[in-house]
C-alpha positions in Angstrom: 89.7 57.6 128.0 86.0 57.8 128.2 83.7 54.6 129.6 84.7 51.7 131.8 87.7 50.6 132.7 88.5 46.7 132.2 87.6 46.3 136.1 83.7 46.3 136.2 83.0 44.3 139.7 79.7 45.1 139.6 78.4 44.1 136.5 77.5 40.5 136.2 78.5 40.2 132.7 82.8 40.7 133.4 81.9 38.0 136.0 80.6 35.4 133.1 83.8 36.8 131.4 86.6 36.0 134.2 84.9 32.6 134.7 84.8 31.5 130.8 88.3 32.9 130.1 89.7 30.4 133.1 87.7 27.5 132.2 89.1 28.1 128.3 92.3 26.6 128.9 90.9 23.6 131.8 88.6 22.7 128.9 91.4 22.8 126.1 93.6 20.6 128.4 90.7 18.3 128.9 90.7 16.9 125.2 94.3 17.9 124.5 96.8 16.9 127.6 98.4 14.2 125.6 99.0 15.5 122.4 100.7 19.0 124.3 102.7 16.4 126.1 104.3 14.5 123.9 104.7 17.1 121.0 105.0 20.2 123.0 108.1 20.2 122.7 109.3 20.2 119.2 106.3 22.6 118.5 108.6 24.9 120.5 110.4 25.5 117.1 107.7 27.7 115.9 107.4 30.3 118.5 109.5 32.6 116.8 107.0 32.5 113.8 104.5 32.5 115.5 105.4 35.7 117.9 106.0 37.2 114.0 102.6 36.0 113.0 101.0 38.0 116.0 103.3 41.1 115.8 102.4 41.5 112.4 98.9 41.5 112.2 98.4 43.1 115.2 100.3 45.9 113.0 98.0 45.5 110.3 95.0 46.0 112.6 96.5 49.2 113.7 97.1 49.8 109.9 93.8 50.0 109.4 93.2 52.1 112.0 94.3 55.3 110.8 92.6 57.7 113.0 93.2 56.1 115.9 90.3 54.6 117.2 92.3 51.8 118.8 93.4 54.8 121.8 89.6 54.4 123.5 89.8 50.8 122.9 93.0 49.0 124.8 91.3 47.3 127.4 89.0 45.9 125.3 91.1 45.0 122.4 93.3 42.8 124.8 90.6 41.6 126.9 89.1 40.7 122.9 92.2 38.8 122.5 92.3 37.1 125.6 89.1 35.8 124.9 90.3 34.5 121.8 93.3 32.8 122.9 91.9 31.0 126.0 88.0 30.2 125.4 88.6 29.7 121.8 90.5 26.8 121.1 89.3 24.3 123.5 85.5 25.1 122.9 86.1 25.0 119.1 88.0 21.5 119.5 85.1 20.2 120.8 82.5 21.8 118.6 84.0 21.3 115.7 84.1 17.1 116.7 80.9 16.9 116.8 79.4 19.1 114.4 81.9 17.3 111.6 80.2 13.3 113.2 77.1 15.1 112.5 78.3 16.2 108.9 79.3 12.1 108.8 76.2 10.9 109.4 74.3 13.0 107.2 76.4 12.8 104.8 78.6 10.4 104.3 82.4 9.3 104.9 83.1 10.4 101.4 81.4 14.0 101.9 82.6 14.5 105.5 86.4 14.2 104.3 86.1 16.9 101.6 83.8 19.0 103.3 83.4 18.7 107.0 86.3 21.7 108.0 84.8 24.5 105.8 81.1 23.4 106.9 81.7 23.1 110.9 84.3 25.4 110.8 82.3 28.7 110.0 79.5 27.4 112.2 81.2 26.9 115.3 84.0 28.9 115.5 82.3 32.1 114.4 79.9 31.8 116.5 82.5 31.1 119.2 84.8 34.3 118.4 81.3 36.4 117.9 80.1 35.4 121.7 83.2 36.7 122.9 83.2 40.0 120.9 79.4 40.6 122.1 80.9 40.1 125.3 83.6 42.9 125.3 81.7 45.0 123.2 78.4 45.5 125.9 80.9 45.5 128.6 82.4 48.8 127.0 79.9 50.1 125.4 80.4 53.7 127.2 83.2 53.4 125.0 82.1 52.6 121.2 81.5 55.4 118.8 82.2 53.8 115.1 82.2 50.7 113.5 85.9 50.9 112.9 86.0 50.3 117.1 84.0 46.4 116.3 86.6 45.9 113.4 89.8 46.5 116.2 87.8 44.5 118.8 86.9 41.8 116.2 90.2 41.3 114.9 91.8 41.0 117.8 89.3 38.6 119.0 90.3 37.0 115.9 93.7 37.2 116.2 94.0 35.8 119.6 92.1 32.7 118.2 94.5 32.8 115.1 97.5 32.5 117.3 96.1 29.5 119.4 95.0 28.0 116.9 99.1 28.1 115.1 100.5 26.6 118.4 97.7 23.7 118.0 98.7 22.9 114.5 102.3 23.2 115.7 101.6 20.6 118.3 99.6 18.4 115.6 102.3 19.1 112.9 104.9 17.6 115.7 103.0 14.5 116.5 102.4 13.3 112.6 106.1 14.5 111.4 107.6 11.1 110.5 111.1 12.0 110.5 112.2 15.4 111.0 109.7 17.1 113.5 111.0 20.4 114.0 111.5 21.2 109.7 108.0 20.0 109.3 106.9 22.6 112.3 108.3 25.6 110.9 107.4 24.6 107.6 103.8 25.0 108.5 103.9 28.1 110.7 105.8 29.7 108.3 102.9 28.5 105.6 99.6 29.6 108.2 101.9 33.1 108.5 101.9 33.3 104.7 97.9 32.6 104.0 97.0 34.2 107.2 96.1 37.7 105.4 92.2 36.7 105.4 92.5 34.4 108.4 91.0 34.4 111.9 91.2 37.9 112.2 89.9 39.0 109.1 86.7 37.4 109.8 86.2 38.3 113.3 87.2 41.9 112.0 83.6 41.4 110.1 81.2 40.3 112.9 82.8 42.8 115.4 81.7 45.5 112.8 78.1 43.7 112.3 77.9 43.8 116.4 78.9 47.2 117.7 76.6 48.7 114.6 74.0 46.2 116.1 74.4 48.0 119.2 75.1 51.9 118.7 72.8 52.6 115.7 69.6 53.3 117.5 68.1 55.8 115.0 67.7 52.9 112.8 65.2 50.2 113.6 65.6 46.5 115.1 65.3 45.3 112.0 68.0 47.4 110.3 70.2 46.6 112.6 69.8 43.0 113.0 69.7 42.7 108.8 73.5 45.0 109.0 74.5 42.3 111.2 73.1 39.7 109.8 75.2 40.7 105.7 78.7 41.2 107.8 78.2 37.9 109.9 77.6 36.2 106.6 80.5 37.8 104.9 82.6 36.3 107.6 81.1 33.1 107.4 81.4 32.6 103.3 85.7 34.1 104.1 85.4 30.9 106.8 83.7 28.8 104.1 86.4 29.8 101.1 88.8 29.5 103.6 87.9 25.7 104.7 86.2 24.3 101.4 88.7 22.6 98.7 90.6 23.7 96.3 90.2 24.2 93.0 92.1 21.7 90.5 95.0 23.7 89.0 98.9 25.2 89.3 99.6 24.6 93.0 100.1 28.6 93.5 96.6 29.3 92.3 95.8 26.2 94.7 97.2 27.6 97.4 96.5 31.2 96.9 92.9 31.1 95.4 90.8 31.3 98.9 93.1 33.9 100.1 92.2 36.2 97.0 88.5 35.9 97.1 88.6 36.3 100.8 90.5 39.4 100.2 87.9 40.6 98.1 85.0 40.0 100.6 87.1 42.2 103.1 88.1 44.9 100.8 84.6 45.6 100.3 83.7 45.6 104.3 86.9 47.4 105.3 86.1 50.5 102.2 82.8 50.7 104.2 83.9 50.6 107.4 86.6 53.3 105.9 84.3 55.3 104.2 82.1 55.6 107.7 85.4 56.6 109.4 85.8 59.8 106.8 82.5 61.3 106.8 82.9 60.8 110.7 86.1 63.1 110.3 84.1 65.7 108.3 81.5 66.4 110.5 84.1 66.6 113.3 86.0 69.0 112.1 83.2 71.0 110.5 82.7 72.0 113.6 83.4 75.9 114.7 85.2 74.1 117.8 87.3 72.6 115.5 89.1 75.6 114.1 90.8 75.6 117.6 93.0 72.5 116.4 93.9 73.8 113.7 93.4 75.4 110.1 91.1 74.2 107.5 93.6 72.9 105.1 95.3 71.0 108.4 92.1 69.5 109.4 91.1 68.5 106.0 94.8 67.0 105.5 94.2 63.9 107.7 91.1 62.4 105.6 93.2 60.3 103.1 96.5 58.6 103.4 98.1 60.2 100.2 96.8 64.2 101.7 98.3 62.8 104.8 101.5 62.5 103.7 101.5 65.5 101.0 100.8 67.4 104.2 103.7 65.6 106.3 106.1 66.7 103.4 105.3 70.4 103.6 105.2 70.4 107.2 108.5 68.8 107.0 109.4 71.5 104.1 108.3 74.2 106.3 109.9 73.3 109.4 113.0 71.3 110.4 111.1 68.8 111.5 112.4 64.8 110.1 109.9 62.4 109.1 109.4 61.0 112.9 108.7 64.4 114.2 105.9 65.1 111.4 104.6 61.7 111.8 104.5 62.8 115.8 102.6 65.8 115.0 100.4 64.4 113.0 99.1 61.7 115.4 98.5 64.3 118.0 96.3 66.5 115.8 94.3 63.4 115.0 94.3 62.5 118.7 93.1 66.2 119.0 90.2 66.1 116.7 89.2 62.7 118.5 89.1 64.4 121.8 86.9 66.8 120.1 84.3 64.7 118.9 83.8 63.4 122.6 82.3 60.3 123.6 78.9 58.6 122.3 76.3 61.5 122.9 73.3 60.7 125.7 70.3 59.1 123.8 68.7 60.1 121.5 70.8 62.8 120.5 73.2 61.0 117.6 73.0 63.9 115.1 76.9 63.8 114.6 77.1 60.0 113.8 73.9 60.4 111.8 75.9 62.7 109.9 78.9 60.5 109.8 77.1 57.0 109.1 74.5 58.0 106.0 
């Protein structure tokens, strides 16, 4: 582990964060007390989706992930999270009240009912998750080297709002049900699980990639950077737009199902950026002469795509009597190995390997 560790008493900034992440829920409780108390409760029923909802795109993350950036980054990807699951919800609650009597005013009763969610929504509550991963990300800064380390800490930023914001509708879902609460619970959380592929975390995935490129790529110029920034907060702002606006007449599938395809398109393209970045990163690593130390050529060159991955798990598996768990093992500590070797961020102004890596 290079960098900080999640306990920085002397910087000012981790002070701002303690104090915000306890006010979070106090401020949620504030404007929500009544409707957790009387359908708490039956909003218990969806926990178990929920917890599914959480484990499984946390996996994705990790997914995406695939040389392990997410080994530097624990403390803050959970301190990410937390911020998303405490400061979130209650300061979006309020936000988005009165950004959607604002959207009433100016535009009508009429207007405000089919558009005020997707036009408060990607105002506020970006800007809410993006605070928070600004937040982590200067506090562990020692500790950022790509942008695949703002997509981890982004998403999980996201993903910790994602979650809260399931338990809310849970809680909401219980209150309206007019007959059978707990069916009409589950039947949402298992419907926000379903079209949660381009959700919260998706988005915040974005901006955290916008934000640590903001912040590391100082051989480029202000304005580069605040321009790179500028395209991937946008892109998560138009997925949080999609996401919101209404749907399109047509089969209820496509209804249902149209938002989530576009926004997988906006984050395809990011994420085969943000992927690309990650390979040349791995080919200037291990064109190093240090790097023949890890291994052989063929080896190192193995790990930059999924399929030469696992052609090269299969002979090592032919070659050996190692099973597919073993292989996978041996794998994950070669790439662990050729992280190690690329070190931590080098001392300004010497970024000739991520200059390499980046262009």
């Amino acid at each position: 582990m290079t960098g900080p560790g999640w306990f920085q008493p002397r910087s000012a900034l981790f002070w701002v964060y303690c104090v915000v992440v306890a006010a979070g829920p106090l401020v949620f409780l504030v404007q929500a007390a009544g409707m957790v108390w009387f359908g708490g409760a039956q909003a218990l029923a969806a926990l178990p989706v929920t917890a599914l909802t959480l484990v499984f795109f946390g996996w994705v993350l990790f997914e995406l992930d695939p040389f392990r950036a997410r080994r530097r980054l624990i403390a803050p990807i959970l301190m990410g999270f937390i911020w998303g699951a405490t400061v979130w919800p209650g300061v979006a609650l309020w936000a988005n009240d009165h950004v959607t009597q604002l959207v009433a005013k100016l535009g009508g009763d009429e207007f405000a009912n089919n558009w005020q969610a997707a036009i408060a929504a990607p105002i506020d509550e970006e800007f809410i998750k993006a605070i928070g991963i600004a937040i982590v990300a200067v506090l562990f800064r020692a500790r950022l080297r790509r942008p695949m380390d703002g997509l981890l800490i982004g998403g999980f930023v996201g993903l910790g709002a994602q979650i809260s914001e399931d338990c809310l509708y849970s809680v909401q879902t219980a209150l309206g049900a007019p007959q059978d609460p707990i069916a009409d619970v589950l039947i949402v959380a298992v419907l926000r699980l379903i079209t949660a592929f381009t959700s919260h975390w998706a988005m915040s995935a974005l901006v955290g990639v916008g934000i640590v490129v903001l912040l590391l790529r100082t051989d480029r110029s202000w304005g580069w950077r605040i321009g790179f920034f500028a395209l991937f907060y946008a892109m998560a702002v138009t997925m949080h737009f999609v996401f919101d606006a209404p749907r399109p007449s047509g089969p209820g599938v496509l209804t249902l199902f149209f938002p989530v395809i576009v926004d997988l398109l906006i984050f395809g393209l990011a994420y085969r950026w943000v992927l690309g970045t990650e390979r040349k990163w791995l080919r200037a690593t291990i064109a190093q002469p240090s790097a023949r130390t890890l291994g052989t050529e063929q080896q190192l060159a193995s790990l930059l795509t999924r399929r030469s991955r696992r052609r090269a798990r299969a002979g090592l598996r032919a070659a050996t009597r190692m099973d597919r768990r073993q292989a996978r093992r041996y794998e994950r500590a070669l790439i662990d190995r050729v992280e190690a070797l690329s070190g931590g961020v080098p001392p300004e102004p010497s970024w000739n390997y991520q200059q390499t890596a980046w262009r």
